[in-house]
C-alpha positions in Angstrom: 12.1 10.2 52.1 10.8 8.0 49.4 10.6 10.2 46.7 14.4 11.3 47.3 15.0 7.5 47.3 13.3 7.5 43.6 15.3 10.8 41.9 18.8 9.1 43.1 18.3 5.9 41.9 16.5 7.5 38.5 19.8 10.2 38.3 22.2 7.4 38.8 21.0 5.3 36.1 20.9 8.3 33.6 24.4 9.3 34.6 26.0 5.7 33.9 23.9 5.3 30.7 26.0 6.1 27.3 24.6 9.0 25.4 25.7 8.1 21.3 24.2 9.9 18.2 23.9 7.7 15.3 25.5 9.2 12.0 23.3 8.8 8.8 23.0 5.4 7.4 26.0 4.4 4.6 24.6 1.7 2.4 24.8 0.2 -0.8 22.6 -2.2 -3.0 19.7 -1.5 -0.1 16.7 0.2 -0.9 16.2 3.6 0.9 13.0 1.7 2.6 15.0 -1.3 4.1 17.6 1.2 5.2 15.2 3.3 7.3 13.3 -0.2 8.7 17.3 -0.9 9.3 18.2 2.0 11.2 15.0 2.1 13.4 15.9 -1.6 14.5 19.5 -1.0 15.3 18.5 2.5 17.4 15.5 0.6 19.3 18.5 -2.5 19.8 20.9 0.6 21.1 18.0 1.7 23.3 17.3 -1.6 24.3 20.9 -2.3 25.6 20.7 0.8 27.8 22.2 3.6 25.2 20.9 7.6 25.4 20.1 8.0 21.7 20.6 12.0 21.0 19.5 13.9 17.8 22.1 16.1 18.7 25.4 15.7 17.7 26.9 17.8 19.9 24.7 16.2 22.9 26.3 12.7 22.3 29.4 10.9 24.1 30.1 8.6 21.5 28.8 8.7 17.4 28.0 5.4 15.6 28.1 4.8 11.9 25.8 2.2 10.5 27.0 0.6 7.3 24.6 -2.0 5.3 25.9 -3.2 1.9 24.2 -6.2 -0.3 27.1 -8.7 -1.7 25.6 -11.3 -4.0 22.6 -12.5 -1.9 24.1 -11.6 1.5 24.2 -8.7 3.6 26.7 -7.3 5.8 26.1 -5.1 9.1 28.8 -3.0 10.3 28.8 -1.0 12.7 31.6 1.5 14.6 31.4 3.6 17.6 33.8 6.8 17.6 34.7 9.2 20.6 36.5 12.6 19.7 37.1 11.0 15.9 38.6 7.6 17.3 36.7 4.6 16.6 36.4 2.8 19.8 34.5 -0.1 19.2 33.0 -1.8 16.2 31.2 -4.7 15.2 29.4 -6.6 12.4 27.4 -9.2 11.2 25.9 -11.2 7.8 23.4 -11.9 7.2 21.5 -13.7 4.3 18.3 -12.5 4.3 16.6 -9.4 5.4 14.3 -11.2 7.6 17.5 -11.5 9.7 18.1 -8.0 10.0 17.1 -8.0 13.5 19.2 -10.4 14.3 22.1 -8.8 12.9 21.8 -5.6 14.2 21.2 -6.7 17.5 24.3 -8.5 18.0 26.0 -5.0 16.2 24.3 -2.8 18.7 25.5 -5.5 21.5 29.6 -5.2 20.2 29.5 -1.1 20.0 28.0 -0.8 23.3 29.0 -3.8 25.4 32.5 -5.1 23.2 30.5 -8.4 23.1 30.7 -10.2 19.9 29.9 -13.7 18.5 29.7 -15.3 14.7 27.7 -14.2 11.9 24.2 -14.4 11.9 24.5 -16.8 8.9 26.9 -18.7 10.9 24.4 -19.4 13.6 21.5 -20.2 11.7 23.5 -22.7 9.8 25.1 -24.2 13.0 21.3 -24.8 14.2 20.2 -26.1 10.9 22.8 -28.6 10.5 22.0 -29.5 14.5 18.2 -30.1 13.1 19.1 -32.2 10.2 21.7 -34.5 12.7 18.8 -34.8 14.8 16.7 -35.6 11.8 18.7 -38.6 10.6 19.6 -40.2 13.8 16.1 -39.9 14.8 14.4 -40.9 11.2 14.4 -44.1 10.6 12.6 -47.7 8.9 12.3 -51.1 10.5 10.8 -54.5 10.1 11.4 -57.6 11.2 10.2 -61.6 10.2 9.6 -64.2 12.9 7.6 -67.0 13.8 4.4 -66.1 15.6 2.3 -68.8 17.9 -1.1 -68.6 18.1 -3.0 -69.4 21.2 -6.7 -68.6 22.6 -8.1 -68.7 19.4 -11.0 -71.1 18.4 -9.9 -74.9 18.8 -8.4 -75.8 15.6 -6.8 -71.8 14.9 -4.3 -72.1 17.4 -0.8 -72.9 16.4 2.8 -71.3 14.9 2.5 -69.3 11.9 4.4 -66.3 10.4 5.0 -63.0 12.0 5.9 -59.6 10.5 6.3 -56.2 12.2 7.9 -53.0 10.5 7.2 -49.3 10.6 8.8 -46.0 10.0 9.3 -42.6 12.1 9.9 -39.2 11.1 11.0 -36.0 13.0 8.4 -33.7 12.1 9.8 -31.1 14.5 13.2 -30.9 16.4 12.4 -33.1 19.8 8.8 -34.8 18.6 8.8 -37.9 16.1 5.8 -39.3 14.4 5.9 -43.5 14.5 4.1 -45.6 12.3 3.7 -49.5 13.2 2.6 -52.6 11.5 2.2 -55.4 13.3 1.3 -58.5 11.0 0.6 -62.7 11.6 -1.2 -65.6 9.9 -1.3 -69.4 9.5 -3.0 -71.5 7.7 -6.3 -70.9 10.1 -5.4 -67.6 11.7 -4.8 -63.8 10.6 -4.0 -60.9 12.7 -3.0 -57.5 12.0 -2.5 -54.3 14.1 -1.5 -51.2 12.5 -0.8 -48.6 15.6 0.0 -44.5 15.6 2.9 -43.0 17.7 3.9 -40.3 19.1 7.3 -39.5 20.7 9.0 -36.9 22.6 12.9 -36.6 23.0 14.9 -34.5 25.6 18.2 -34.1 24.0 19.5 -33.6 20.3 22.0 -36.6 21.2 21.5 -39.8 18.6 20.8 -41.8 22.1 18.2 -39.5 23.9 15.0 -40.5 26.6 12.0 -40.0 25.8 8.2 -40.2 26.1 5.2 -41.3 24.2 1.6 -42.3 23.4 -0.1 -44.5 21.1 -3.4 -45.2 19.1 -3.8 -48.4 17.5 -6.3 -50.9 16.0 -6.2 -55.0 16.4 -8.6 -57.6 14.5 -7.8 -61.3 14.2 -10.1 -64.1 12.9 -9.9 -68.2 12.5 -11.3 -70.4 10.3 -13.5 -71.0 13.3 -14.9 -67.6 13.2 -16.7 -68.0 10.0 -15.0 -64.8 8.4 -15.8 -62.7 11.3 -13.0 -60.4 13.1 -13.1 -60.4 16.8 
């Protein structure tokens, strides 16, 4: 009973699956190396997606033609899926660089088989690049600030208002994590203190106003005139 159970569900799969033979490779500007990388992505994508790939012609439902031509320092994917001579379905993508190939012919493989479809590959990098570099400036930034500072525990005689200075800078070194830098800076005429402190942040949303977590490392000294030079 269970192995009956198994061959159904294995023949119903294979029955429902789309058998396509892919036609040979038009390209243009492409070496014959990148076009064979090219077309064993975009047959492992069609596999991936659930398509019979048949070295038959004859064997096939569907055929697919897979076009790659370079324009300037772009590349564009197209792809078209014919039944009986009709195309069917298509779909296409460009990209700017090879290393996006996969991309590319993923999302191709996805619109011949599936009808699903979406903006260039160039136009989704972009998008998330100019996402990162929003994120960068509202999240990148200097401050500093002067006030009056009052000194207090200190050695009789070092205790008393002085000048105050804190500033500091942060940079988004990756898209949610930020590296702070601190100064804190105070003296009078009998006190100094300084505290230069290390930060790191962690935000949950690309939003210019976003929560978010951190730790710090820092390092205080202060002296008076009381001290005899000595920080404490």
């Amino acid at each position: 009973m269970i192995r009956r159970l198994i061959l159904f569900f294995t023949f119903t799969f294979s029955a429902f699956a789309q058998s396509v033979y892919i036609e040979p490779v038009r390209s243009k500007g492409v070496t014959p190396e990148d076009v064979d990388v090219m077309y064993s992505i975009f047959k492992q994508s069609l596999e991936d997606n659930g398509a019979v790939v048949k070295n038959d012609y004859n064997e096939a439902d569907f055929q697919i033609t897979l076009s790659i031509y370079k324009i300037g320092e772009s590349y564009l994917l197209k792809a078209k899926k014919k039944k009986d001579g009709q195309e069917v379905k298509s779909g296409s993508a460009k990209i700017k660089k090879l290393d996006e190939a996969d991309k590319g012919l993923l999302r191709i493989a996805k619109s011949v088989l599936k009808g699903e479809s979406g903006p260039a590959v160039g136009e989704v990098l972009k998008e998330e690049e100019d996402v990162l570099n929003k994120t960068r400036k509202s999240k990148t930034s200097t401050y500093y600030a002067l006030a009056p500072t009052w000194f207090d525990n200190l050695w009789q005689g070092d205790d008393g208002i002085g000048y105050g200075f804190t500033g500091g800078k942060q940079w988004l070194v990756r898209k949610n994590a930020a590296l702070w830098l601190n100064l804190e800076l105070a003296f009078n005429s009998n006190a100094f203190y300084i505290a230069p402190v290390i930060e790191g942040s962690y935000y949950f949303s690309d939003s210019d106003i976003s929560p978010h977590i951190g730790a710090s490392f820092g390092y205080a000294a202060a002296k008076g005139d009381s001290t005899k030079g000595d920080f404490f």
